[in-house]
Each structure stands twice: as C-alpha cells, then as structure tokens.
C-alpha positions, 0 to 999 in steps of 0.5 A: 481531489477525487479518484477520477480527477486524478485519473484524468490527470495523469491519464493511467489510472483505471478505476474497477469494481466496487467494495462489495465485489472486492470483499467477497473475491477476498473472501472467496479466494481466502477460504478457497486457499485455506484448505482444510478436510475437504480441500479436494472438493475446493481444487474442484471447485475454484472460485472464478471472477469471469466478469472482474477478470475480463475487466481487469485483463482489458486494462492490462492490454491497454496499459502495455501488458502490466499494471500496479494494483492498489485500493483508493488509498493502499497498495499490497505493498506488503505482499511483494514476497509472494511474487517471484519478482519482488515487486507489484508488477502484475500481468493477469488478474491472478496476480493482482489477487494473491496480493489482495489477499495477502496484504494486511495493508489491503485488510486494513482499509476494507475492514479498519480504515476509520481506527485511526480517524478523528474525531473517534467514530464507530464507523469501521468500513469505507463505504465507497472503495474501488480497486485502482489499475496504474500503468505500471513504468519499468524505468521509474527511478525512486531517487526521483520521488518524493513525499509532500506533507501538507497541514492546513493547506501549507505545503511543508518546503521544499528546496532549489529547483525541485523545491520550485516545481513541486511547490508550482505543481502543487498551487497548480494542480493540487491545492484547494482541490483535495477534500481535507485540509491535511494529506500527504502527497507523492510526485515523480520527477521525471527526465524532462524534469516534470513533476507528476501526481503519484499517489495521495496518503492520510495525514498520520502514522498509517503513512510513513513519514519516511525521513520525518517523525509523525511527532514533528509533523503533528507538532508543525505550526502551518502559520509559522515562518519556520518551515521543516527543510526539505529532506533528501539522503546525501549518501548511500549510508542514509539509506533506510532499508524497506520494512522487511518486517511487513513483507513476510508472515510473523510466523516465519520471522518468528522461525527465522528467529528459532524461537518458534522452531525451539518451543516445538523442540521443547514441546515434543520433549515434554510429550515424549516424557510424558509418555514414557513416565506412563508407560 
C-alpha cells in the first residue's frame, strides 16, 4: 500500500517535500546549531525555510492547530526529550525541525535505511522519502493499539473480539495491498470499536517486536496450524518501560552514570601533577 492509499484511507496524513529538500534543512539547521568560532555570524544568519514553513504551517491550521511528524517509515520517536511536553505533539514548524534533527531514528532512514535489507545491496540512501504530517488526537488510549506482524501474507492471530476485527480490517483493507509480503502493521481501536490504519513498520529488528522476540518471529512458519496467540498485558506489572536509553544523548547517560564526570576528575588530576613535577 502506498503513502497516498493511506492517506485516503484515513483521511489525516499529508505528504510535504521530498528527500532532497528534507536532508539539506537537516543539514542546514545542524551546522546552524553546532556553533563553533563563529557562532555570531550563525545567530545572524539563521537558515529560513519559508516556503517548507508556509506548507507545513497550512497543514497544521487544517488539522486543528497540532500535528505528529514522522518520515515514510520513522518517527522522531527518540527525540521527545527536547520537547517541554514529552512527547510529538508539534504546533509550528520549528518544532517538527528540532526533532528531525535530533532523532537517530530520522538519521537512519535518509542516510542507512538499506543496512538491514536482504538480499545485501550497497544502496544506502532511500531514493524517494516524504516528511508525513498526521493529525495529531489528545484523546488516544495506547492500551487501544496494537502491533500486527504478517509473514507471507499471513497475519499472526489475533483473539476474541479484537481478534475478528483486526483479522476482518485486514483481508479488507490491507491484504494484497501492500508491496511486500512481510511487514508489520499498527491499528487503533476506537470507541465505537472501529479498527483504523496506524502506521506500517519493516518486517525486522529496526521494529520493535514489543512482546515477541524477532527470533520467534523470523522462526514462524506462515503455512503451520500453530499460529503465536495474540499477546496483550494482563497486569500493570507486565508493563514494559519505554527505552529511555533512545531518548537522550549517550553523553549525558554516560554523566549520569559518573563515569564520564569521574574520567574528567581523574584527567584534571594527572594534569595538575604533571604540571607540578615541572615547575
């Protein structure tokens, strides 16, 4: 299934600029933020995006003033630190561009998104990439969403009620649509009880399996009767935390650790001998 199926499907999704356009603002708005010797002339010379911002921003008036940024297949998922709400609820384009460039998720797919491909291929860099606007809900419940592995065209079970809508979405809306014959999927589940398109994720280790191993998943025989159950958290206890290890700098977890702060204490140490023994 392609980006713009999806979009018509779900009727939030926006499709704005292309690779090209997207690795030169990184760019630009990397070097402008590194700073350096001449940082002065940089804060006098901010790079602008007019045209990008006048496209983004009509996108947010149009989807009621906020909107989650992601690329065709990653969002900035990793770089909620830097936003004062934790999270990837953006209202101006400058908040879509501090977590573009700050994700090692959205530096993965301009620059790596091939390394984990087979059959092996020196191709690197995607040769079509969008940045995606969605509608962004205050109101979504994340107990209500769920992860959908297919292999072969097979759609691992699912259970009870939930299990026949997701399986009927699915041979409806999904099935024989989507270009490759494995790919993981996400999907809502709403009040109403209607199942809607999320989200479409690589078949692989760049996607978390959430509560299956990638080694079982690869393992899974699409033409055997015994299908993996579908798997849901039956206390608070089974909750798994967010990787909070993605979602800051290594330098600070290192800090935070002691390990880097205590290295500089014992670096400043060898120097003050050094300088003593001669003088």
């Amino acid at each position: 299934m392609t980006e713009q199926q999806c979009s018509q499907r779900l009727n939030c999704t926006k499709r704005v600029q292309s690779a090209r356009t997207l690795r030169n603002v990184l760019q630009r708005i990397t070097k402008q933020n590194t700073g350096g010797e001449h940082s002065g002339e940089n804060q006098a010379q901010l790079p602008a995006f007019p045209e990008l911002d006048e496209e983004i921003e009509q996108v947010i008036v149009e989807f009621g003033g906020s909107v989650f940024p992601k690329l065709n297949w990653s969002s900035p998922k990793d770089a909620t630190w830097m936003m004062t709400s934790g999270n990837l609820k953006c209202k101006k384009p400058e908040d879509i561009y501090l977590l573009l460039k700050s994700s090692d998720f959205i530096s993965h797919d301009l620059y790596h998104a091939f390394e984990k491909c087979w059959p092996v291929s020196d191709k690197r860099k995607p040769t079509q990439v969008c940045l995606v606007l969605r509608k962004w809900y205050d109101n979504m419940k994340p107990s209500m969403e769920f992860r959908c592995f297919v292999k072969n065209q097979i759609l691992f079970d699912e259970k009870e009620d939930i299990r026949g809508r997701i399986v009927q979405f699915f041979v409806d809306k999904v099935m024989d649509k989507f270009p490759d014959p494995d790919y993981v999927f996400d999907v809502y589940i709403t009040k109403n009880k209607t199942v809607t398109l999320v989200d479409f994720n690589p078949f692989g280790e760049v996607t978390d399996g959430l509560m299956f191993e990638w080694s079982e998943l690869h393992l899974w025989d699409a033409n055997s009767d015994l299908l993996p159950d579908m798997r849901i958290v039956g206390s608070n206890a089974g909750i798994k935390p967010k990787s909070l290890e993605n979602r800051v700098p290594f330098e600070l977890i290192d800090l935070s650790e002691g390990s880097a702060l205590s290295n500089l204490v014992e670096e400043l140490k060898r120097e003050g001998n050094l300088q003593n023994n001669t003088s």
